[in-house]
C-alpha positions as YAML, in Angstrom:
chain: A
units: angstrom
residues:
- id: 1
  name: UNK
  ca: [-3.49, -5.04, 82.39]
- id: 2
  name: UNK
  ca: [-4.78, -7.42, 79.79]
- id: 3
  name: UNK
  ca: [-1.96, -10.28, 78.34]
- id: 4
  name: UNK
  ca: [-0.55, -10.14, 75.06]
- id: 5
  name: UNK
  ca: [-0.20, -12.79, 72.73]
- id: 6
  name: UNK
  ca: [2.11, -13.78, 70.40]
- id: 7
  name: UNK
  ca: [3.46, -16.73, 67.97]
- id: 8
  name: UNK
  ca: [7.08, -17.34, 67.56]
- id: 9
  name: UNK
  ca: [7.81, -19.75, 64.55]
- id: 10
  name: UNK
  ca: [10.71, -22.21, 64.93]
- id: 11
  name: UNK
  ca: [12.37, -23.99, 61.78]
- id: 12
  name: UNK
  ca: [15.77, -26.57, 62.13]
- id: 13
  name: UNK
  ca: [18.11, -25.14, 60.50]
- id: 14
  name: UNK
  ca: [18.78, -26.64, 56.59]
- id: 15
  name: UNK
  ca: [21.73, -29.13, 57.56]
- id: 16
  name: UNK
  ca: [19.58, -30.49, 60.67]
- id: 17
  name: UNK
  ca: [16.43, -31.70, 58.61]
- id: 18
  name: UNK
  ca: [18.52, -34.50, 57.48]
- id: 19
  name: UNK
  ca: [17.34, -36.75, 60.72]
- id: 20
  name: UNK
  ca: [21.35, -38.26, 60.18]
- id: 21
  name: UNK
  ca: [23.07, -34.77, 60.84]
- id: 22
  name: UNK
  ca: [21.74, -35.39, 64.60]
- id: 23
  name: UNK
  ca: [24.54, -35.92, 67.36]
- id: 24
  name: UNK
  ca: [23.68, -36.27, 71.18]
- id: 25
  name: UNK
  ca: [24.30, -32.25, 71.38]
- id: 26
  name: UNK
  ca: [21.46, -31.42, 69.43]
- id: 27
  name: UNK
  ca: [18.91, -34.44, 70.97]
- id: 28
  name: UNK
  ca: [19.57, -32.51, 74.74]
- id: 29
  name: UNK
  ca: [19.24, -28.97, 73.35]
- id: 30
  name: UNK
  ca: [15.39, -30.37, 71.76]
- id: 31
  name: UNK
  ca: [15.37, -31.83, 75.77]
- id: 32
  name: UNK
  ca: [16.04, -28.61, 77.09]
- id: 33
  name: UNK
  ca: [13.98, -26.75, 75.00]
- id: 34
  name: UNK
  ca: [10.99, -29.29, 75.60]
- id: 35
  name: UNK
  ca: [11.61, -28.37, 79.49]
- id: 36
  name: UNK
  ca: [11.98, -24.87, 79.00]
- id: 37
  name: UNK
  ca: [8.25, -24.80, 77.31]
- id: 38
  name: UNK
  ca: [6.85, -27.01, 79.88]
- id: 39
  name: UNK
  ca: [7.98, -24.57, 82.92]
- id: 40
  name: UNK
  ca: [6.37, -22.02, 80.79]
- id: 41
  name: UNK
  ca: [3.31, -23.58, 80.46]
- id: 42
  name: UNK
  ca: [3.19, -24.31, 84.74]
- id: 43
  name: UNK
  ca: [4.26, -20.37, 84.85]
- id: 44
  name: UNK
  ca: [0.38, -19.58, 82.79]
- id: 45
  name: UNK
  ca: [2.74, -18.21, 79.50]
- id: 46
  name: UNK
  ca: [2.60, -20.49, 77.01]
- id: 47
  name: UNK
  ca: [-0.54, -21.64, 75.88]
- id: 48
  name: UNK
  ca: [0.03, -24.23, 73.19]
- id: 49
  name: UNK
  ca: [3.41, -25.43, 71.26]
- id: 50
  name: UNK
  ca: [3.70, -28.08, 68.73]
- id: 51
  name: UNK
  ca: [5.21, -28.74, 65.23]
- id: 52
  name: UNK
  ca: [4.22, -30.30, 61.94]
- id: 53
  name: UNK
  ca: [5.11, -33.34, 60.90]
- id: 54
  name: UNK
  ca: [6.41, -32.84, 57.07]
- id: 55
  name: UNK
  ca: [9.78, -33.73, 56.28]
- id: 56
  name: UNK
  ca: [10.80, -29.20, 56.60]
- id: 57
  name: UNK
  ca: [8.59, -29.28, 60.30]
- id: 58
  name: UNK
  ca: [7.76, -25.68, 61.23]
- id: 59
  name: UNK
  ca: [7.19, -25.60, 65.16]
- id: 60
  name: UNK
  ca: [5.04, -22.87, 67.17]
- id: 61
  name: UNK
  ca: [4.81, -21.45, 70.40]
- id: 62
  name: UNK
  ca: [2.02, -19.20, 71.50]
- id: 63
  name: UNK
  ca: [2.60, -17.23, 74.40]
- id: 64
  name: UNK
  ca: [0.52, -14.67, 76.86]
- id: 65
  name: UNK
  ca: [2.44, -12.47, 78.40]
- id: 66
  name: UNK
  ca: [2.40, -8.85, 79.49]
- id: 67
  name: UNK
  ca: [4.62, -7.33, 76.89]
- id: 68
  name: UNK
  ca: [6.39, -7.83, 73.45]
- id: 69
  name: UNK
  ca: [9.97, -7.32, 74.85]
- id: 70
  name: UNK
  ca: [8.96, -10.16, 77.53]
- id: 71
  name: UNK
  ca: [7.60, -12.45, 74.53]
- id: 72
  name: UNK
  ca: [11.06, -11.17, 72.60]
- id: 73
  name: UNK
  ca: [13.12, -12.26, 75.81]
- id: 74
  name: UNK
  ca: [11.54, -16.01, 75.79]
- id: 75
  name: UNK
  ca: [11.91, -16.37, 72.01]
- id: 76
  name: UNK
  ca: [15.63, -15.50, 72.77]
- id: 77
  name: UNK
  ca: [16.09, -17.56, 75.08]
- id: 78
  name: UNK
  ca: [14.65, -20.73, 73.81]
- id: 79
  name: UNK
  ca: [17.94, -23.23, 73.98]
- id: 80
  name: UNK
  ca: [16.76, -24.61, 70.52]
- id: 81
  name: UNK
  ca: [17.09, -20.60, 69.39]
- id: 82
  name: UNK
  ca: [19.94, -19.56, 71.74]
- id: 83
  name: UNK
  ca: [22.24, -22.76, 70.27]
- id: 84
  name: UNK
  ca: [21.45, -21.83, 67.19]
- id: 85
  name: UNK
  ca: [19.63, -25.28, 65.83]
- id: 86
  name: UNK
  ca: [16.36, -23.53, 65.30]
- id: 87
  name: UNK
  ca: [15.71, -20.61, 63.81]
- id: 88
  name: UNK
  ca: [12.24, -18.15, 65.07]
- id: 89
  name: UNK
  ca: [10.41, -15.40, 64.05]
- id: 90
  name: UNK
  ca: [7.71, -13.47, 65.93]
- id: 91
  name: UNK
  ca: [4.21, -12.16, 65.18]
- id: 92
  name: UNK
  ca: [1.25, -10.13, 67.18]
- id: 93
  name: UNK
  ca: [-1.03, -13.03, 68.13]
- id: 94
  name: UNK
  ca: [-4.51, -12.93, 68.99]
- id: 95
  name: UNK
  ca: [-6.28, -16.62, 69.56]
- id: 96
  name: UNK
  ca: [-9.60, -16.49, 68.31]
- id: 97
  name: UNK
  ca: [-10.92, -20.61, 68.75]
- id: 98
  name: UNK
  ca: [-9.80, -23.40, 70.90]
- id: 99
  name: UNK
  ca: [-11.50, -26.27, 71.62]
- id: 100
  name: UNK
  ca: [-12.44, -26.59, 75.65]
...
């Protein structure tokens, strides 16, 4: 079966983008989300993430995987999502480029 792509969109949410608003809770829930992307990349389901670097940064993840509801389930269960600092949206993805 061929893997499906999709984007999930992360933004902090409003009273985080003030870089002060920051505790120790939030810097190890950014740690554990950081982790949680890297074991998906060594798993072959994430194939890039990253974030802008504005002063409102909009983060993505791009995922293969074998179905929505899996891509729905990681989203989910992203600790940035799941503790409620970041908020995410998903699309259909299709990569079209990349550079080798």
């Amino acid at each position: 079966m061929e893997k499906l792509q999709f984007l999930y969109q992360l933004k902090l949410i409003p009273s985080l983008l003030d870089q002060a608003n920051w505790t120790e809770k939030e810097n190890s829930i950014v740690q554990q989300h950081f982790e949680v992307l890297q074991n998906l990349q060594e798993e072959g389901r994430l194939l890039l993430a990253g974030r802008t670097l504005n002063l409102d940064p909009i983060g993505i993840v791009i995922l293969e995987v074998d179905t929505e509801e899996e891509a729905i389930e990681l989203m989910h269960n992203d600790p940035a999502v799941k503790e409620g600092i970041m908020e995410a949206q998903l699309f259909p993805y299709r990569v079209a480029l990349y550079k080798k």
